[in-house]
KOLGU-4560 file (N, C-alpha, C; in nm, 3 decimals, padded with zeros to 5 digits):
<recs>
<n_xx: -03.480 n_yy: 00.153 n_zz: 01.583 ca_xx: -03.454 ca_yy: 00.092 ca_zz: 01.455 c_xx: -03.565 c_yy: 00.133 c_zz: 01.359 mol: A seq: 1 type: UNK>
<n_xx: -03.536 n_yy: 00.165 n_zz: 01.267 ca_xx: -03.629 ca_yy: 00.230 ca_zz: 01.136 c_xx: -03.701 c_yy: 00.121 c_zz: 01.099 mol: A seq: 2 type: UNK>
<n_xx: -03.805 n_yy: 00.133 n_zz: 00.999 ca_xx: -03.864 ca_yy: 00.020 ca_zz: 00.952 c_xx: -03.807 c_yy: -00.062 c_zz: 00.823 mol: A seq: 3 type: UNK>
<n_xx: -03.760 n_yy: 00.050 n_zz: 00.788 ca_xx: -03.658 ca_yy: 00.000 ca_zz: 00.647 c_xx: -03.583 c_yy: -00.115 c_zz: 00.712 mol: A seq: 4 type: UNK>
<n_xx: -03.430 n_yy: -00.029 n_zz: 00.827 ca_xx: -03.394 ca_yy: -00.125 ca_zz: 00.852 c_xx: -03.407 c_yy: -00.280 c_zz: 00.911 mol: A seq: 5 type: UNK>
<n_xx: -03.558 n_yy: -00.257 n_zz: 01.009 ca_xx: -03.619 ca_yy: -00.360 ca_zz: 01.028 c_xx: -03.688 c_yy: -00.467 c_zz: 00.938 mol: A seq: 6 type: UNK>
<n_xx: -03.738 n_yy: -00.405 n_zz: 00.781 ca_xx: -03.743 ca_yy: -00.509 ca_zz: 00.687 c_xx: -03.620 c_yy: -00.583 c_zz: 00.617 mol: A seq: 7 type: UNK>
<n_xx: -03.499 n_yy: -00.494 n_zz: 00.641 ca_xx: -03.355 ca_yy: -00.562 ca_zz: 00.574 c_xx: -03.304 c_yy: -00.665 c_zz: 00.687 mol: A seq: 8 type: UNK>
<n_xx: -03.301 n_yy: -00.631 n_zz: 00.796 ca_xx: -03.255 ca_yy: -00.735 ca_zz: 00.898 c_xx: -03.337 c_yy: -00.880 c_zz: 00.880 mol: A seq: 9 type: UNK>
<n_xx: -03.488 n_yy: -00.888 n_zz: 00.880 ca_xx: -03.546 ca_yy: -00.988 ca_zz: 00.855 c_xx: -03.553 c_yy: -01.057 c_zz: 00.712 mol: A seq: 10 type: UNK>
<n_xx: -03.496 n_yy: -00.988 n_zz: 00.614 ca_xx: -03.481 ca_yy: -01.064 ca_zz: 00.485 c_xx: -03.363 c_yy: -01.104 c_zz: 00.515 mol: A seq: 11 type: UNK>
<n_xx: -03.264 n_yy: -01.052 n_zz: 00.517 ca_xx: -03.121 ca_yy: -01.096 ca_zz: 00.606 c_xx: -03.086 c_yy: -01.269 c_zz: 00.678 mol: A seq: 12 type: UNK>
<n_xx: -03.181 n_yy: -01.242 n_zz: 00.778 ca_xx: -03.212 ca_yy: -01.341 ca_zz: 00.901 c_xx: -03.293 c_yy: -01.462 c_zz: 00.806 mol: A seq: 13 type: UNK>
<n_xx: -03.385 n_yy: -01.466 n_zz: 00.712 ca_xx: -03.470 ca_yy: -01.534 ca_zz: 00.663 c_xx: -03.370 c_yy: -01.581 c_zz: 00.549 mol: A seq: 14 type: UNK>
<n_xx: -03.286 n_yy: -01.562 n_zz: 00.491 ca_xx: -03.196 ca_yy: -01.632 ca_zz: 00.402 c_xx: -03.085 c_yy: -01.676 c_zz: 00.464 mol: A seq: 15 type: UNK>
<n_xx: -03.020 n_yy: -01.652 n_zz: 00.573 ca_xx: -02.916 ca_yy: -01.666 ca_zz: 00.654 c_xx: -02.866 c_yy: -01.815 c_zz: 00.674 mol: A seq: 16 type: UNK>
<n_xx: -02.802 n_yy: -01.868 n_zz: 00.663 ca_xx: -02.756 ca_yy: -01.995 ca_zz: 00.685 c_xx: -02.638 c_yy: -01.990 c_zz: 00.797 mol: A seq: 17 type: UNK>
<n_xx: -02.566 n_yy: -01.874 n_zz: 00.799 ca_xx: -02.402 ca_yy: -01.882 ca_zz: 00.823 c_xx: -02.393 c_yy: -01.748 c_zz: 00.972 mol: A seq: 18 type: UNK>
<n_xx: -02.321 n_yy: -01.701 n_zz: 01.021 ca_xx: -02.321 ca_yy: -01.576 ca_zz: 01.100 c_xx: -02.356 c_yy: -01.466 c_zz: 00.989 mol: A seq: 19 type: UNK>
<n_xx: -02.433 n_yy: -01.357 n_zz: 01.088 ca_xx: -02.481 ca_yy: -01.234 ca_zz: 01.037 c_xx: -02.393 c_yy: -01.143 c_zz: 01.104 mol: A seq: 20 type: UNK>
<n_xx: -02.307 n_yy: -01.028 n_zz: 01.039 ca_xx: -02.238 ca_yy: -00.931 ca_zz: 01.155 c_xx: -02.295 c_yy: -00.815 c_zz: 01.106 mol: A seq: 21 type: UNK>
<n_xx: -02.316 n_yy: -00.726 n_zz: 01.233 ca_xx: -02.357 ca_yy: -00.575 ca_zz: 01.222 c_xx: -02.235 c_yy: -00.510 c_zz: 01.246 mol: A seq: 22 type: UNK>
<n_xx: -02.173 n_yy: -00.433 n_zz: 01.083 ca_xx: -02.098 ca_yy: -00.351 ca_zz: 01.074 c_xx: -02.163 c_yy: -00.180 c_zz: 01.164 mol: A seq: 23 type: UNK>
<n_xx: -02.077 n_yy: -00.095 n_zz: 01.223 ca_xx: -02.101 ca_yy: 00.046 ca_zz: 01.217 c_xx: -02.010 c_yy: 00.111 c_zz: 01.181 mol: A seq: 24 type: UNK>
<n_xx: -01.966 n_yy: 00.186 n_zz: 01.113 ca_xx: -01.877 ca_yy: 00.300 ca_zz: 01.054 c_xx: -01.836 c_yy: 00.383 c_zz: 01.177 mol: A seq: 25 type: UNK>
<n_xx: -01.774 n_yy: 00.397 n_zz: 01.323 ca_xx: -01.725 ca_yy: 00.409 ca_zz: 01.388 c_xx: -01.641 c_yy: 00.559 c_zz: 01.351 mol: A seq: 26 type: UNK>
<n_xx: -01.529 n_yy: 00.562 n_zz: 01.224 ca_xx: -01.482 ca_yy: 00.711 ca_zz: 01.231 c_xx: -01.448 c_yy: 00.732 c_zz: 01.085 mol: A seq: 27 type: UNK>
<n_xx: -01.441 n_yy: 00.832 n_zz: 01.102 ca_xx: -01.468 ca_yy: 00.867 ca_zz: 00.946 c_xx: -01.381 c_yy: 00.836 c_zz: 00.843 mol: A seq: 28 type: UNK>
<n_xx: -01.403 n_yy: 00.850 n_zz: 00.701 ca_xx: -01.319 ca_yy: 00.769 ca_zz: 00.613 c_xx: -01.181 c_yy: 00.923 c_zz: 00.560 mol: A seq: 29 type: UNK>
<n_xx: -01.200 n_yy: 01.011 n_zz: 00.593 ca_xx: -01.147 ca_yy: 01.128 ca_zz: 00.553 c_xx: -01.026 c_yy: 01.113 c_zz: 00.599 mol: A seq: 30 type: UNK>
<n_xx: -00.954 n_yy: 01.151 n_zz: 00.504 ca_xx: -00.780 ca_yy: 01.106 ca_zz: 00.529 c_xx: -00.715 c_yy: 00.999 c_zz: 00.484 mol: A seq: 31 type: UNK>
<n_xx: -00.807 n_yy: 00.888 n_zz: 00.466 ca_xx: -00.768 ca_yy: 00.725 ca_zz: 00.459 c_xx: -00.733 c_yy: 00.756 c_zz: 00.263 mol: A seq: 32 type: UNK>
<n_xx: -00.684 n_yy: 00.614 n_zz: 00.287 ca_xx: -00.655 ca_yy: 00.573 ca_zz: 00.124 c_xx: -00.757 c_yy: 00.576 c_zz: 00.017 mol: A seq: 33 type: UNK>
<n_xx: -00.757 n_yy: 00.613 n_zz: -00.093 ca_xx: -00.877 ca_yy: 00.567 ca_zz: -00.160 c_xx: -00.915 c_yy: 00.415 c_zz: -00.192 mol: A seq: 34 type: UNK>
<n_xx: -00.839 n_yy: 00.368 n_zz: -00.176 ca_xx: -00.860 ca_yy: 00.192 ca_zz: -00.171 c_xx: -00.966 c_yy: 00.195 c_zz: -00.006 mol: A seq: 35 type: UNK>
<n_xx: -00.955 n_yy: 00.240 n_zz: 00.053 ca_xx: -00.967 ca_yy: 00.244 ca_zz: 00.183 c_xx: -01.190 c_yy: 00.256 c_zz: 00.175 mol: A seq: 36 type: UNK>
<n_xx: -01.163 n_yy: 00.380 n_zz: 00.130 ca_xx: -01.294 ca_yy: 00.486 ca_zz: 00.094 c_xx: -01.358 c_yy: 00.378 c_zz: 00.045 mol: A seq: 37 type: UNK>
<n_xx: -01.307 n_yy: 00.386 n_zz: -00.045 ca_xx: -01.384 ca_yy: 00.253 ca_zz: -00.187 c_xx: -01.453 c_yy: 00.127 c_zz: -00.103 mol: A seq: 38 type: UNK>
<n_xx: -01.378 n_yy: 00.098 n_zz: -00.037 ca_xx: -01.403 ca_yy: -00.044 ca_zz: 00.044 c_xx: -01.532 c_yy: -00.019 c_zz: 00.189 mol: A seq: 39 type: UNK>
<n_xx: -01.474 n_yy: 00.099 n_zz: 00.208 ca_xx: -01.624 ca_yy: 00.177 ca_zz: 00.276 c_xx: -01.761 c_yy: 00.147 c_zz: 00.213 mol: A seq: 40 type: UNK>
<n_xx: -01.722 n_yy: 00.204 n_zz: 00.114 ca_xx: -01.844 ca_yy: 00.251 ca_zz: 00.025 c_xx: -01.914 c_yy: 00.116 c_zz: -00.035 mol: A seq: 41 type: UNK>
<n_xx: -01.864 n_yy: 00.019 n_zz: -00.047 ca_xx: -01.861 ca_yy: -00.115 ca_zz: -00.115 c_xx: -01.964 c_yy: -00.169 c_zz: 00.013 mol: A seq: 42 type: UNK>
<n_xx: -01.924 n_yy: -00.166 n_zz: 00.117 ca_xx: -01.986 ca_yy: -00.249 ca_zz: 00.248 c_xx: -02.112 c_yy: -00.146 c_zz: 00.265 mol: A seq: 43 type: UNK>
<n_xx: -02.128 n_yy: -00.039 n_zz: 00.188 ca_xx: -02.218 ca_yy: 00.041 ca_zz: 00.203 c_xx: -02.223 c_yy: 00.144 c_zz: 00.357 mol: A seq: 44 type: UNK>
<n_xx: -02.099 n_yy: 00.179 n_zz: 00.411 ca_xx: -02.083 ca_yy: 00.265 ca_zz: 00.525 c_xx: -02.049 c_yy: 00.401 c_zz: 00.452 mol: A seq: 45 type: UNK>
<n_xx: -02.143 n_yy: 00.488 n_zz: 00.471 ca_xx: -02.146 ca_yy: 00.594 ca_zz: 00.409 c_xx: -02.134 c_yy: 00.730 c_zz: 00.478 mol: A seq: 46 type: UNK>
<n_xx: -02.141 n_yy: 00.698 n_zz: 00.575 ca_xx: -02.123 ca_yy: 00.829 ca_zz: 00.671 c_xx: -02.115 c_yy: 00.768 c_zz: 00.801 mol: A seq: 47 type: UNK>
<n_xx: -02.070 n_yy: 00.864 n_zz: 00.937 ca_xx: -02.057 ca_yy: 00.782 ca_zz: 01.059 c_xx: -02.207 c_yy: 00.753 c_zz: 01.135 mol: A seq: 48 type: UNK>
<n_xx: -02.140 n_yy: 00.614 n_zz: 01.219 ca_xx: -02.268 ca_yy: 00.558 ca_zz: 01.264 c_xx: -02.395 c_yy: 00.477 c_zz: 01.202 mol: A seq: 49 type: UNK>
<n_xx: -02.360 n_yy: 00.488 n_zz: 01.083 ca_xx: -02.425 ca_yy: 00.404 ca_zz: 01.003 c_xx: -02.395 c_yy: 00.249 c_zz: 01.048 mol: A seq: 50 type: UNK>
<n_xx: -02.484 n_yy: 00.168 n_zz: 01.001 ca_xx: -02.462 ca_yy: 00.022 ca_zz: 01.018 c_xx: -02.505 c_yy: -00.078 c_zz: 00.923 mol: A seq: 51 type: UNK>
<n_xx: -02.467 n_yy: -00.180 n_zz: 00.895 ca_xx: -02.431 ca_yy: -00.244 ca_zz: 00.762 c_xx: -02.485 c_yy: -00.386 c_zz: 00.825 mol: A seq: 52 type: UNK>
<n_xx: -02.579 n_yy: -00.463 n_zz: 00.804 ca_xx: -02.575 ca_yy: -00.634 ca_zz: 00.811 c_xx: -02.515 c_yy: -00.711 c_zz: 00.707 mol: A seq: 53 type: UNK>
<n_xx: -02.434 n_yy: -00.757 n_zz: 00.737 ca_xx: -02.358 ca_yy: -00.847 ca_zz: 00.611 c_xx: -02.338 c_yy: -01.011 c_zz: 00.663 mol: A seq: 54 type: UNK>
<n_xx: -02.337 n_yy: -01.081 n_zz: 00.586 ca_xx: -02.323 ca_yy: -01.227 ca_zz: 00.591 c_xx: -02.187 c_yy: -01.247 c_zz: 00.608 mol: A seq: 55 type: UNK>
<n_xx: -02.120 n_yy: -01.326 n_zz: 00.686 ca_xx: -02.003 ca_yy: -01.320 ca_zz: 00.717 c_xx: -01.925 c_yy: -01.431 c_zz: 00.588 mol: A seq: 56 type: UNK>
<n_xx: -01.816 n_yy: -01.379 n_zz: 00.519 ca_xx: -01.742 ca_yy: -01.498 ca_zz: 00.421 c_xx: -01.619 c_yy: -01.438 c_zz: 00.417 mol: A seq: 57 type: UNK>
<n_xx: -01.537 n_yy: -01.541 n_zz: 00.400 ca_xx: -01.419 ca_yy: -01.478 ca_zz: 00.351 c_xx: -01.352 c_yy: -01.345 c_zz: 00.266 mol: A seq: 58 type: UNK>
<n_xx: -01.438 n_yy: -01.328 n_zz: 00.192 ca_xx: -01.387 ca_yy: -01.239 ca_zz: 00.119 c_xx: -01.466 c_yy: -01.105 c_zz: 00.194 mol: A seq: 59 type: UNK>
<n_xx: -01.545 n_yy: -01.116 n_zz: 00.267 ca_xx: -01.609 ca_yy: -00.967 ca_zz: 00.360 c_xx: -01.484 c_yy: -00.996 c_zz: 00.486 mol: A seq: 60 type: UNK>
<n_xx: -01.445 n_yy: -01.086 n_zz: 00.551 ca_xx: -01.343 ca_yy: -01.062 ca_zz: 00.620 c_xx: -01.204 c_yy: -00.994 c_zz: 00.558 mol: A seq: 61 type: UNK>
<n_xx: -01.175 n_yy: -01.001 n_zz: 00.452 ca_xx: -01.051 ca_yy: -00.936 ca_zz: 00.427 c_xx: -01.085 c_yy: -00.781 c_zz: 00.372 mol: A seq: 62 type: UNK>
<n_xx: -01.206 n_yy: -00.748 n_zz: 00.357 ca_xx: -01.259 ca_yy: -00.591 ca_zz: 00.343 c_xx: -01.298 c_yy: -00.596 c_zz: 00.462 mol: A seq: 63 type: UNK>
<n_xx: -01.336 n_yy: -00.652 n_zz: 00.574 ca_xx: -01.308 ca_yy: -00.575 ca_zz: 00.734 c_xx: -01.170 c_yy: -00.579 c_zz: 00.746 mol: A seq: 64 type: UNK>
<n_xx: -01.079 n_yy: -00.628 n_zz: 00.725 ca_xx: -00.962 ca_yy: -00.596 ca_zz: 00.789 c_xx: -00.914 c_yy: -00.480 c_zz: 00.703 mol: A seq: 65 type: UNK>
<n_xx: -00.918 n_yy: -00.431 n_zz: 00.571 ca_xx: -00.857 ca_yy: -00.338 ca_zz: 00.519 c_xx: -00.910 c_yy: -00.163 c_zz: 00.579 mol: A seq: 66 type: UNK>
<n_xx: -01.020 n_yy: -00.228 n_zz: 00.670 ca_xx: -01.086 ca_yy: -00.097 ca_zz: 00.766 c_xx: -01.089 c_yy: -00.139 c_zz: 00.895 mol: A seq: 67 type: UNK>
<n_xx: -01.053 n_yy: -00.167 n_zz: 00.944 ca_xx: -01.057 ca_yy: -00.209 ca_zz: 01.078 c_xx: -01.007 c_yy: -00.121 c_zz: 01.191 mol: A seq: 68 type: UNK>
<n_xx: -00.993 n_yy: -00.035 n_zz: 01.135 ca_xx: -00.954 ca_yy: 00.048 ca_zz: 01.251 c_xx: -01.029 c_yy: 00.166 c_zz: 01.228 mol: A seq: 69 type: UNK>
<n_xx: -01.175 n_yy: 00.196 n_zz: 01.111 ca_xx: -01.264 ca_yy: 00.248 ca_zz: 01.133 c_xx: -01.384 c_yy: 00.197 c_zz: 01.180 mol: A seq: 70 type: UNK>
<n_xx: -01.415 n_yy: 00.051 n_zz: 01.170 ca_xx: -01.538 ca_yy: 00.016 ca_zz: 01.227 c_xx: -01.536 c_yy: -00.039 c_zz: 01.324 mol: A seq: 71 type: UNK>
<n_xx: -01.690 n_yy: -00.087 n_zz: 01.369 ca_xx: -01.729 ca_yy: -00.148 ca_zz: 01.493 c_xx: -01.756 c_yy: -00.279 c_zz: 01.428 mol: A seq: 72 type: UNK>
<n_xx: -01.754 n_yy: -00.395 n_zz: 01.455 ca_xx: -01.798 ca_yy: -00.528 ca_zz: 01.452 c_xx: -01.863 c_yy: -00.606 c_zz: 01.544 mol: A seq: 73 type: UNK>
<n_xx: -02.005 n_yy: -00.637 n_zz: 01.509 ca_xx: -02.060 ca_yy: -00.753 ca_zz: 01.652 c_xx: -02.136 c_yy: -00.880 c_zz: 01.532 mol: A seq: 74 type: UNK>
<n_xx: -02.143 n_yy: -00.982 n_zz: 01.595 ca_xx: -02.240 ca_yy: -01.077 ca_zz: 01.574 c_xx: -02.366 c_yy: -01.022 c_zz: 01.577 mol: A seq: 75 type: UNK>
<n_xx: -02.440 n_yy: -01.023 n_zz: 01.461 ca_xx: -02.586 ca_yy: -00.933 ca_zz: 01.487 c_xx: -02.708 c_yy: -01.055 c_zz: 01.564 mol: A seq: 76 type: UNK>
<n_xx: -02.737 n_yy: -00.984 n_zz: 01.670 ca_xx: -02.847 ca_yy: -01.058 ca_zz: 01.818 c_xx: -02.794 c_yy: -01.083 c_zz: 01.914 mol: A seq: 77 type: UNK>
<n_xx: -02.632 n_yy: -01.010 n_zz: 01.915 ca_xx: -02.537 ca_yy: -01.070 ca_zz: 02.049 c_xx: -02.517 c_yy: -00.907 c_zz: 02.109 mol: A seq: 78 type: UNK>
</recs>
């Protein structure tokens, strides 16, 4: 883990109230819809293997499901 990402995880964790999930960009966005791309790019998955900490809410669940069959999803510390 980089140090960058190790200072974003702990600002993350230090405001956190709710679940934290670690997105990864799993396969590539090439081919998909541009609604699709966009929604990539929004969660900040920019290329493969990348990984994203996001606060879990409603409205980030319905932009995982409009990709869901490019990414990985875990509870981040599980």
């Amino acid at each position: 883990m980089s140090l960058k990402f190790a200072r974003r995880v702990k600002a993350i964790m230090s405001e956190a109230k709710g679940k934290v999930l670690q997105i990864t960009l799993k396969r590539s966005g090439i081919g998909c819809t541009r609604r699709q791309r966009e929604t990539l790019r929004g969660l900040g998955l920019t290329y493969r293997e990348k990984t994203t900490l996001r606060h879990d809410s409603p409205s980030l669940q319905g932009r995982l499901r409009t990709v869901e069959h490019l990414i990985e999803v875990k509870e981040h510390g599980s």
